[in-house]
C-alpha positions in Angstrom: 253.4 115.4 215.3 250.9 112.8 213.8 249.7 110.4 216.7 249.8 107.6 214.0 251.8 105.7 211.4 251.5 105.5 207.8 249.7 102.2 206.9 250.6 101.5 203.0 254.2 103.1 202.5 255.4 100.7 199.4 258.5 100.1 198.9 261.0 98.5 196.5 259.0 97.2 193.2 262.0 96.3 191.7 262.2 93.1 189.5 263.7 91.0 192.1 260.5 90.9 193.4 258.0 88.4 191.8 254.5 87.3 191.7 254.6 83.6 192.4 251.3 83.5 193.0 249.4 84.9 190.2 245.8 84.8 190.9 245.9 81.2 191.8 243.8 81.0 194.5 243.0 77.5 195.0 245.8 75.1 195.9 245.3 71.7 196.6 246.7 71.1 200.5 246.7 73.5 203.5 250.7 75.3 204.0 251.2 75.7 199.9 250.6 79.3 200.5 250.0 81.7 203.0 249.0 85.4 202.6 250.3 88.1 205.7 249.0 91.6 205.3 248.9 94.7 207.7 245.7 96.5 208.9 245.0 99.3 211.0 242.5 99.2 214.0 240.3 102.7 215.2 241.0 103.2 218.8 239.9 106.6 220.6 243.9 106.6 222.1 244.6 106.1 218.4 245.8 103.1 215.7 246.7 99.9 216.7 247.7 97.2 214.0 246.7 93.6 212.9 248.9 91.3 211.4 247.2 88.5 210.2 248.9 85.3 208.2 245.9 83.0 206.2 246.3 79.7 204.7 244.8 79.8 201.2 243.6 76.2 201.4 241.2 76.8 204.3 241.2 80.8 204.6 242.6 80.0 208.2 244.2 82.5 210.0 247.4 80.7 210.8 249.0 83.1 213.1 248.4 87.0 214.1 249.7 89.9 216.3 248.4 93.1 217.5 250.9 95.9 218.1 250.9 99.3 218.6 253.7 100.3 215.7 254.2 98.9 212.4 257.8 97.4 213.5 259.2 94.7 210.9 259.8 93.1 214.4 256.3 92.4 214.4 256.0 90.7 211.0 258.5 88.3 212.1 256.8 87.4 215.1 253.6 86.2 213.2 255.8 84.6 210.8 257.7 82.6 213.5 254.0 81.9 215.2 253.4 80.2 211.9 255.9 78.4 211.4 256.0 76.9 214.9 252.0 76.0 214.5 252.1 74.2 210.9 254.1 71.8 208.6 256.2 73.8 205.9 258.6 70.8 205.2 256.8 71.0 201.5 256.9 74.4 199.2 255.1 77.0 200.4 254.7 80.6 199.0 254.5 83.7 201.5 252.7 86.1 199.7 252.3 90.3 200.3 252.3 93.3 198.7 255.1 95.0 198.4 255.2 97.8 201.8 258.8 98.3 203.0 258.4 95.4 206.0 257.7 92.6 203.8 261.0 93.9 201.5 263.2 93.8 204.3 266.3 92.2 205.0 264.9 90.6 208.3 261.3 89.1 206.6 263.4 87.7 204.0 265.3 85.8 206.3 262.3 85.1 208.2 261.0 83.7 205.0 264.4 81.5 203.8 263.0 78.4 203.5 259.9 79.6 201.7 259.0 81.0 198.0 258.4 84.7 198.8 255.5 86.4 196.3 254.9 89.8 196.2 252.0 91.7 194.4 252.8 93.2 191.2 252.8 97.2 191.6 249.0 98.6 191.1 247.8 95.3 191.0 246.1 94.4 194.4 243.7 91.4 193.3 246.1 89.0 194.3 245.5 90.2 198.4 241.8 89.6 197.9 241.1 86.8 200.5 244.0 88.6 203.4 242.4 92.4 202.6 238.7 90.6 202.5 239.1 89.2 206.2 240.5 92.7 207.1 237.4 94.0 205.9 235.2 91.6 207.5 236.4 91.3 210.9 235.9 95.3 211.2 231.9 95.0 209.3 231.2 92.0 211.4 232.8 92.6 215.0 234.6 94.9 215.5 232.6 98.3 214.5 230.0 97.1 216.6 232.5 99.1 219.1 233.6 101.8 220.6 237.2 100.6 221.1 239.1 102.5 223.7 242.9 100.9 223.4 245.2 98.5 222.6 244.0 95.8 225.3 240.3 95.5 224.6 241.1 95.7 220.5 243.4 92.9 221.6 240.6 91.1 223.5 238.1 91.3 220.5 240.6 90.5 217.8 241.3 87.2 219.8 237.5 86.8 220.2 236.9 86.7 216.8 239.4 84.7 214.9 239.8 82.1 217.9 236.5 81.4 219.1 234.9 82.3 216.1 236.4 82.9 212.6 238.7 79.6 212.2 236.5 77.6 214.5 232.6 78.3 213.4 232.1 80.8 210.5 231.2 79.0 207.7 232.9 80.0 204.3 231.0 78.9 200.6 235.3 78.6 199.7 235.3 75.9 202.1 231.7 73.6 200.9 230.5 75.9 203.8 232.4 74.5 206.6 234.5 76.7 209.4 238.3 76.8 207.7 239.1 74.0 211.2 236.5 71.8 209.9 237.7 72.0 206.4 241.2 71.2 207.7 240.2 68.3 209.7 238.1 66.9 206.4 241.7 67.1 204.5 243.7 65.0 207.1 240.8 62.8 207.1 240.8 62.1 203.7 244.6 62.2 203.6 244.6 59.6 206.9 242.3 56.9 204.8 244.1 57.5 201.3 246.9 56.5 203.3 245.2 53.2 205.0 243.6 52.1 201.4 246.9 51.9 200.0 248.8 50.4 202.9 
């Protein structure tokens, strides 16, 4: 018996499912869409996996889980994190590709109140910036380790996109500020917009 789980098993790419997105990388305001994708993490007592959701106005990493299984239980748990750390009262588009837990009966009703977008099938440029962080959270930190299990990836994951990734690595995407800082610059600008006109 394999000591790990298939990583990329997708699933229905039926016409139901649509690409809202389309390349459109750039939206104007922070919660108009997010990304969530699934990675896998080398430990030596085998895979553990990340679950990462980004904003696509500041390349923030809104909400993520490690877990030890691919569950769908722990999609919806980063979703819910989300949700209960930002504003969705305007549209927003979830995008994904198109594995079997972001097709499922519970993600979609995790996802109700949002536009869900799905990559079109063979066609992965539209999880460029989720699958780029993937890729540089491994080059930059975390293969600088031996990692043993599930509680020190866990302690270096959190290293990295809490003390680190959303708060001081600048991104050119961002005028090269850290995605907080390029968050706080929006609500700035939003905050005297709003006392100009009043």
């Amino acid at each position: 018996m394999k000591p790990w789980t298939a990583t990329a098993k997708d699933s229905d790419f039926s016409t139901k499912l649509h690409n809202i997105l389309d390349e459109k990388f750039n939206p104007d305001r922070p919660n108009a869409v997010w990304y969530s994708d699934i990675t896998y993490i080398w430990a030596t007592r085998g895979f553990v996996y990340l679950i990462s959701i980004m904003d696509l106005y500041s390349r923030k990493i809104t909400a993520w889980m490690l877990s030890k299984t691919m569950e769908v239980s722990c999609v919806i748990n980063t979703i819910n994190k989300a949700k209960a750390r930002r504003n969705t009262d305007l549209p927003l588009i979830l995008h994904s590709d198109r594995r079997s837990q972001y097709v499922s009966n519970e993600y979609i009703k995790a996802a109700a109140k949002m536009q869900r977008s799905y990559s079109k099938k063979a066609f992965p440029w539209d999880n460029a910036c989720i699958e780029s962080f993937h890729a540089i959270i491994k080059r930059e930190w975390l293969n600088r380790f031996k990692i043993r299990n599930y509680q020190q990836a866990y302690k270096l994951v959190f290293e990295y996109i809490e003390a680190f990734y959303n708060t001081k690595r600048i991104h050119s995407h961002c005028d090269y500020m850290s995605p907080d800082d390029f968050e706080k610059l929006y609500a700035k600008v939003q905050n005297d917009s709003l006392l100009l006109a009043g």
